[in-house]
N, C-alpha and C positions, 0 to 999 in steps of 0.2 A: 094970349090964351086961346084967342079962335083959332091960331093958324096952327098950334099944339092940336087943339081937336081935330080942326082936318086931315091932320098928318097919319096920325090915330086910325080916322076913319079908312084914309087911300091904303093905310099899313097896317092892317091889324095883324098881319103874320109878324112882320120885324118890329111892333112895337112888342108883343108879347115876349117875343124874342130878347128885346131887351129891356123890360120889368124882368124876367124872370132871371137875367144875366146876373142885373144889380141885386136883388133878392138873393141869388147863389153867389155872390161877393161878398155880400156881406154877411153873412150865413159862416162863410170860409172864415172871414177874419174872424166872427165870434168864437167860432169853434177852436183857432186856429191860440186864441189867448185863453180857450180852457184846457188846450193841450199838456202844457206846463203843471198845470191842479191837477192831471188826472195820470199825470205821468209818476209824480210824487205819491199819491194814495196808490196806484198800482205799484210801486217800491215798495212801501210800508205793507199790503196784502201777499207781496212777494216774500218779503221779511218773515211778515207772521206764519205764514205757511210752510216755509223752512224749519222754523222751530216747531212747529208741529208737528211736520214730519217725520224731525229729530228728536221731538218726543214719542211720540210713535215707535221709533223706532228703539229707543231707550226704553221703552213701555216693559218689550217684552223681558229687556236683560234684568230691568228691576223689578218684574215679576217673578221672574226665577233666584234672583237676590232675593227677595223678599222670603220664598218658600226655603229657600236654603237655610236663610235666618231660622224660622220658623225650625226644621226638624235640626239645628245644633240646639237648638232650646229645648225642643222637647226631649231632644237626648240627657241635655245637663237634667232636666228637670226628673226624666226614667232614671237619671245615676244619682241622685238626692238621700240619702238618709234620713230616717225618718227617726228621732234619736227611740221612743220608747221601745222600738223592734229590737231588742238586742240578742235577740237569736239569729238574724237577715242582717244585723251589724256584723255580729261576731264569724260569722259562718265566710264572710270575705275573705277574710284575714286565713282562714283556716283553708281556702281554697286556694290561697298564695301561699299558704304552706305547704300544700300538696303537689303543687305544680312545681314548687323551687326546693322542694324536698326540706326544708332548712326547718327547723324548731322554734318552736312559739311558748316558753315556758313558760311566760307569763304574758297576760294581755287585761289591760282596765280601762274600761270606758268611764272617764271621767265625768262627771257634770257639768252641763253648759254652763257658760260666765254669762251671768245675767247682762244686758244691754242696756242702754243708756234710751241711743235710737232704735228706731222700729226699721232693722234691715232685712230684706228679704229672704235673707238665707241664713241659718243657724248656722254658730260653727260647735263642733261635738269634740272635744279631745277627746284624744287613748295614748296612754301610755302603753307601750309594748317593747318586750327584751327576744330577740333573733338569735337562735346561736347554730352555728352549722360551720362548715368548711369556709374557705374566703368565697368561693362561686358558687355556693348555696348562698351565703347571709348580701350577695352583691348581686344575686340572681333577684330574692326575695326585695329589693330595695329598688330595683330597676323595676321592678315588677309593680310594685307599689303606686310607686310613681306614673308609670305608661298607664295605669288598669284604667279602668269608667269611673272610677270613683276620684273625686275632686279632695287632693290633697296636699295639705302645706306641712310640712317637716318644720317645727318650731326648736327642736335641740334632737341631738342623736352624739354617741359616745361611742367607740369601738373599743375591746376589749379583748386580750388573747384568754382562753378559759386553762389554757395549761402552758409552761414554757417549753415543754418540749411538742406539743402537739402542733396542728392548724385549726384547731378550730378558735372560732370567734365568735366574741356576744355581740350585738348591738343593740343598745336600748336607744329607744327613739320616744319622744313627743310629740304628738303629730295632731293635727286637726282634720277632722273631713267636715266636707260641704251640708249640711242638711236642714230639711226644709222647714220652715218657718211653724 
């Protein structure tokens, strides 16, 4: 041990020199076996941050999904019938007559069939009878169908009104969508 001191003493450059070698040896290897731990959590932060980015980026399309959701609803909800309005019921139908020229001799808004469950949307039958030419009564039924108003055809009949003419009745059962 005295001749370590004196070695020390004659060396203090190359002993510092080499304390500090062994200190940064060993420094190395510690470091060198948390390489592996920190290479795997930097995968997993890499990981994570893809998906966020790719959420992110999905953020904005399902916000614009989301608002498109939103105005088809509010549109179904703007074309709803409201059954006790049957001046704004009837006045439809009467604007589909006008448009497809076709006749409307008769039209009844039936009473709603009471419900069992509590479903969101009422449904209203009408019976109504169409008579006009074949491109009038097929004009009126296409028309019916495409319009804003949310409609299930439950029975329909076609009928000729004379054997020698064209014209035609159709009496249809129909339900529309209306709101609760």
């Amino acid at each position: 041990m005295g001749r370590l001191v004196e070695i020390i003493r004659r060396y203090p450059y190359g002993t510092a020199c080499l304390v500090l070698s062994i200190a940064l040896g060993v420094a190395a290897w510690w470091l060198g076996g948390q390489i592996d731990d920190l290479r795997i959590v930097h995968q997993e932060r890499s990981r994570e941050g893809e998906a966020m980015l790719a959420t992110l980026v999905g953020g904005t399309v399902q916000r614009q999904e989301l608002a498109n959701v939103r105005e088809y609803v509010r549109r179904i909800e703007d074309n709803l019938l409201i059954e006790t309005n049957l001046a704004e019921n009837t006045w439809y139908f009467f604007k589909l007559e006008e448009q497809t020229r076709a006749r409307l001799p008769e039209l009844h808004q039936l009473s709603s069939p009471p419900s069992e469950r509590q479903p969101l949307f009422k449904r209203i039958p009408y019976t109504l009878r169409v008579t006009g030419t074949h491109e009038q009564v097929t004009s009126f039924l296409l028309a019916l169908e495409t319009g804003p108003r949310l409609v299930k055809i439950t029975s329909f009949s076609f009928s000729r009104r004379d054997a020698s003419g064209d014209n035609l009745a159709l009496d249809l059962s129909l339900e529309l969508l209306g709101k609760k």
